[in-house]
C-alpha positions as a Python dict, from the first residue, in 0.01 Angstrom:
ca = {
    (1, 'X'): (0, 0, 0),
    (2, 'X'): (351, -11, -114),
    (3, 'X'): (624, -9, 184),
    (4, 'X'): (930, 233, 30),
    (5, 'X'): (1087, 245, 398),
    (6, 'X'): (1160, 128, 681),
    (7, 'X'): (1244, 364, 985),
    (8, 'X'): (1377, 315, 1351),
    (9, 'X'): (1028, 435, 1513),
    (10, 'X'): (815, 429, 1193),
    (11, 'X'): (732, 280, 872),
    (12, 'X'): (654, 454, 503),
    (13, 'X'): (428, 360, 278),
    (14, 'X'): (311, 449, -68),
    (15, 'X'): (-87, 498, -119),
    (16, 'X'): (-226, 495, -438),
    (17, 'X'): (-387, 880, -416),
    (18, 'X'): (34, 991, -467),
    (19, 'X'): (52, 1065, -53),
    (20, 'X'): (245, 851, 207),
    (21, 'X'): (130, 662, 511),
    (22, 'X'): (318, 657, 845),
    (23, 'X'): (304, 384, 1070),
    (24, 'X'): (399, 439, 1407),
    (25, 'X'): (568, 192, 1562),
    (26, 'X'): (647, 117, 1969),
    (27, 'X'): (1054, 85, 1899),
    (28, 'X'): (1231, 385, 2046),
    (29, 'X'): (1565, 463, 2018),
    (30, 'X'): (1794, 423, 2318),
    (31, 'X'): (2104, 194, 2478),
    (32, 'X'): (2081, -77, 2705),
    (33, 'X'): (1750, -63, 2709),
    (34, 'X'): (1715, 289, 2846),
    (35, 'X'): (1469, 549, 2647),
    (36, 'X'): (1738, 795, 2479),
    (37, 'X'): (1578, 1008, 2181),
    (38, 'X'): (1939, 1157, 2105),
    (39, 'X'): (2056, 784, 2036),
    (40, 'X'): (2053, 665, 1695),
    (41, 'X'): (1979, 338, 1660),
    (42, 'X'): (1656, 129, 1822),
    (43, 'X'): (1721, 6, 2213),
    (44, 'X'): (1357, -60, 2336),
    (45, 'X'): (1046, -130, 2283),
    (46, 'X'): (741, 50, 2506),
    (47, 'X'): (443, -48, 2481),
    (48, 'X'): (216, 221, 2367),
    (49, 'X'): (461, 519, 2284),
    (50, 'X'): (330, 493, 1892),
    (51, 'X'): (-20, 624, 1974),
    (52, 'X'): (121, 908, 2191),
    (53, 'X'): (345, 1037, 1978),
    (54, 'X'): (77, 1014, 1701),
    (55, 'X'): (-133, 1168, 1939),
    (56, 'X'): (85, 1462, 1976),
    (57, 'X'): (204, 1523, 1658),
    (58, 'X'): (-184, 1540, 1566),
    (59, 'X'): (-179, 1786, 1819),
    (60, 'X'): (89, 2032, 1717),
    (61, 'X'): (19, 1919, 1319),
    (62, 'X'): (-319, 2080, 1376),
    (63, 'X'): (-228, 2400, 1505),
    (64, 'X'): (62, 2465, 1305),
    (65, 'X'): (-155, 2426, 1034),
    (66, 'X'): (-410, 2639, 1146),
    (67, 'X'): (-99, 2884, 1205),
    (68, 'X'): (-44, 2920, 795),
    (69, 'X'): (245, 2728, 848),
    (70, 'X'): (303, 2428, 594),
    (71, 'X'): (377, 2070, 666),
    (72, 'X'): (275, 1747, 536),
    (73, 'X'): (4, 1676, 761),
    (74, 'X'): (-312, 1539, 572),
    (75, 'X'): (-492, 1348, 827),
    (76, 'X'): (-441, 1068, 1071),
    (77, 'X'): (-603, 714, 1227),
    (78, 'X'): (-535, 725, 1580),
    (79, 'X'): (-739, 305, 1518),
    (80, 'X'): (-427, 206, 1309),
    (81, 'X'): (-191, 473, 1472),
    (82, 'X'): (-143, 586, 1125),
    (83, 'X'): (-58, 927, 966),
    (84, 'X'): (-169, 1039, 583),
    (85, 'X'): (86, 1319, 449),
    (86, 'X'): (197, 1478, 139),
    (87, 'X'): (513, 1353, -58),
    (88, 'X'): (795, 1618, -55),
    (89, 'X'): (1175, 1554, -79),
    (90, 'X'): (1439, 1557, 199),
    (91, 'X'): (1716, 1808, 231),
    (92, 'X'): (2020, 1579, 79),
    (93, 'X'): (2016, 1240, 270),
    (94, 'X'): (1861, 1453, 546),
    (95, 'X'): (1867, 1752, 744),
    (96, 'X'): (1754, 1766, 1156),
    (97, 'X'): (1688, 2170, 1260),
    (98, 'X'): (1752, 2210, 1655),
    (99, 'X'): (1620, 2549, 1809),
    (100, 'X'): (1718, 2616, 2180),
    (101, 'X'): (1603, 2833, 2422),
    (102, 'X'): (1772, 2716, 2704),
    (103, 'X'): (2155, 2627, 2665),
    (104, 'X'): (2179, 2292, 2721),
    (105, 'X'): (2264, 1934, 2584),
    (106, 'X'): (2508, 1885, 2291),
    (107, 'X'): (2490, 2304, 2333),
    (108, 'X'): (2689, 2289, 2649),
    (109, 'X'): (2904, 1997, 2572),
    (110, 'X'): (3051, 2263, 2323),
    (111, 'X'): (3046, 2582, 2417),
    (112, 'X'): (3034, 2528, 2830),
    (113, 'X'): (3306, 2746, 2877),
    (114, 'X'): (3170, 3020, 2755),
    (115, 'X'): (2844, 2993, 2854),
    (116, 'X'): (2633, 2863, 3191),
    (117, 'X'): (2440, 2573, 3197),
    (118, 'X'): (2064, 2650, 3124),
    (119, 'X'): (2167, 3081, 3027),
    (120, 'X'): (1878, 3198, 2787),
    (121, 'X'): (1899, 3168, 2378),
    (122, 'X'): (1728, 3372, 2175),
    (123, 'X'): (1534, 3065, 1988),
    (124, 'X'): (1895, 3004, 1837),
    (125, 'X'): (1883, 2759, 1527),
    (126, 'X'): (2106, 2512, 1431),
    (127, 'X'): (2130, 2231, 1188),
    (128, 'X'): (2305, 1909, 1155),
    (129, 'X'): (2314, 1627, 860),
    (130, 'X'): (2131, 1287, 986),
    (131, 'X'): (2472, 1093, 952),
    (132, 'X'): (2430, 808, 1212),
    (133, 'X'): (2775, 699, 1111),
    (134, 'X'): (2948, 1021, 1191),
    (135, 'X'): (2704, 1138, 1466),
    (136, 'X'): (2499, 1395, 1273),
    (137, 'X'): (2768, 1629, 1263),
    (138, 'X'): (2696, 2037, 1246),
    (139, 'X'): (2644, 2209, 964),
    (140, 'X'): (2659, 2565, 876),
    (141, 'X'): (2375, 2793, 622),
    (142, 'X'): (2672, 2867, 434),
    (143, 'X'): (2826, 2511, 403),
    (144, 'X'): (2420, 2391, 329),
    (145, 'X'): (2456, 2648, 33),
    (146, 'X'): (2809, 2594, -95),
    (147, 'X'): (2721, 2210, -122),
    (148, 'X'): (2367, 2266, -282),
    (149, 'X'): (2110, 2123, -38),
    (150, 'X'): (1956, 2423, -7),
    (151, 'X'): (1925, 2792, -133),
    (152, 'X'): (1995, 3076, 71),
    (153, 'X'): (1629, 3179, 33),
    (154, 'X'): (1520, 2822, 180),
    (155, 'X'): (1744, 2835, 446),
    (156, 'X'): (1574, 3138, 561),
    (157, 'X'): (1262, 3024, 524),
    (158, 'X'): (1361, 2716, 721),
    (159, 'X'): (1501, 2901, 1026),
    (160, 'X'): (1202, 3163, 1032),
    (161, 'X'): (943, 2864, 1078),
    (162, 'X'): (1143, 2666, 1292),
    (163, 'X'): (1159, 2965, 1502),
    (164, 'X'): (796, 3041, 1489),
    (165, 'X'): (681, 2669, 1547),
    (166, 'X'): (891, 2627, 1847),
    (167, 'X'): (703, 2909, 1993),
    (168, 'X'): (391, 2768, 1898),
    (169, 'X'): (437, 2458, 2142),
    (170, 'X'): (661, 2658, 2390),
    (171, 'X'): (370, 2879, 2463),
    (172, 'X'): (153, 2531, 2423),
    (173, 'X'): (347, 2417, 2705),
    (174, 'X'): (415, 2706, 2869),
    (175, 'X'): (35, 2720, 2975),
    (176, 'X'): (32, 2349, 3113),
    (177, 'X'): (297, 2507, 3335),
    (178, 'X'): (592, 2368, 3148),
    (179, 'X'): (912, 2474, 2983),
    (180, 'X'): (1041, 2409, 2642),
    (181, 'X'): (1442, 2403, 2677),
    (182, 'X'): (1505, 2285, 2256),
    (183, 'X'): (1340, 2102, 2034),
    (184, 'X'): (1441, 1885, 1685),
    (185, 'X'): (1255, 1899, 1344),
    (186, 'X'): (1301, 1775, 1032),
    (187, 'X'): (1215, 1987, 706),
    (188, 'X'): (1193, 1897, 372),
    (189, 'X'): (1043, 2073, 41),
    (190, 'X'): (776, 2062, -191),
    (191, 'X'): (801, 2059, -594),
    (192, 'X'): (787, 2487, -592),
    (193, 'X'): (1086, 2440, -344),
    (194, 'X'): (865, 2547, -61),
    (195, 'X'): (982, 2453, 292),
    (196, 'X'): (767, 2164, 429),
    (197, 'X'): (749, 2048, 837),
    (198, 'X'): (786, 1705, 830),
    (199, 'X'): (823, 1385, 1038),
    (200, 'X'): (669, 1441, 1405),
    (201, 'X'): (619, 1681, 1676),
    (202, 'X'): (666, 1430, 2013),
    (203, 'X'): (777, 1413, 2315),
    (204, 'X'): (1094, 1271, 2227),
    (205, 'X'): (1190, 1545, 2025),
    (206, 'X'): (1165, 1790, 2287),
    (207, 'X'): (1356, 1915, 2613),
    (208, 'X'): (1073, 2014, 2868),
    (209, 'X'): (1137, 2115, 3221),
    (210, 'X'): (870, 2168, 3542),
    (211, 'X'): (1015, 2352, 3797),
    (212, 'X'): (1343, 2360, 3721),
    (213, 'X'): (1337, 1923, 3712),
    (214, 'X'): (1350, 1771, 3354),
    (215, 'X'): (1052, 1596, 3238),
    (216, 'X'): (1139, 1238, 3064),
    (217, 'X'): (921, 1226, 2733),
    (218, 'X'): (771, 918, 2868),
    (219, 'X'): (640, 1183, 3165),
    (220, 'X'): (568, 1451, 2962),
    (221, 'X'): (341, 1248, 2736),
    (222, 'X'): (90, 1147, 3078),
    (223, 'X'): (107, 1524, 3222),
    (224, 'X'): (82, 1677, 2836),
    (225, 'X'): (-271, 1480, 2784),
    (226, 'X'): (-399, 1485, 3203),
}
């Protein structure tokens, strides 16, 4: 195997069948050594949080899959906490996809004057450029278009399965007696220009509440698999 990059909570690696390997790695991202998956660079280490985030993404991989909806899940060795997937290419350097049913977060840092703290969304998307530098700023369809990182008919695409995946583990969680607030993907696209889910489907990129108390992903990760 060939390593072509080196990530904050993974590792990428080149097989010879023209697929990738993800390692998962026990680094999370945080400050001061406090978990934080909206920080962007590496603050702690916990011991185990590869395999359950493997674990899940298996999880969600699977029946997203099963769904009709394409990602780059091949297969995955929970032994090696390893993940086999399909080469595709990012969106520019880049792209994260946020969808929100619950206003909250970055959401109400923004627009809290207009709207209360945890009001209903209706599975609104948004997108932002994975700029650690300038603190993945916001971008707009049309600006995504105008610049030429995607078409309009990929952006579409894009929004429609983010939407549709989002409900997939809401209702997921929704039956474990939790609820999904937002949750982060990352896209990218195939050689037909096909949209592609990519990356993982963890705890850490999700907002989950019990009633009404937020659920750490740490948390969320022992009651998800009880």
């Amino acid at each position: 195997m060939e390593l072509v990059y080196t990530g904050k909570t993974k590792n990428v690696y080149a097989l010879e069948n023209g697929n990738y390997l993800l390692k998962f790695k026990d680094d999370c991202t945080g400050k001061d050594g406090v978990f934080d998956p909206g920080e962007n660079s590496v603050g702690l280490t916990i011991e185990g949080v590869g395999d359950v985030n493997l674990r899940m993404s298996i999880y969600f991989f699977e029946k997203i899959n099963a769904a009709g909806i394409r990602t780059h899940y091949v297969s995955a060795d929970l032994e090696n906490t390893t993940m086999e997937v399909l080469p595709c290419k990012a969106f520019g350097k880049g792209l994260e996809v946020i969808c929100r049913n619950k206003a909250v977060g970055s959401f109400i840092r923004r627009y809290g004057a207009l709207i209360e703290s945890g009001a209903d969304l209706p599975s609104y998307v948004e997108t932002t450029l994975k700029d650690d530098e300038k603190g993945d700023p916001l971008i707009t369809k049309d600006a995504l278009v105008a610049i030429g990182v995607m078409s309009d008919a990929q952006y579409e695409e894009l929004k429609s399965m983010t939407q549709a995946i989002t409900k997939i583990v809401a209702d997921d969680l929704a039956e474990k007696g939790m609820e999904l607030y937002d949750i982060k993907f990352e896209f990218g696209y195939a050689p037909d220009g096909s949209v592609i889910l990519i990356d993982e489907v963890a705890s850490g990129n999700m907002r989950v509440y019990k009633d009404g108390e937020y659920i750490d992903p740490m948390k969320l990760n022992e009651l998800f698999f009880a």
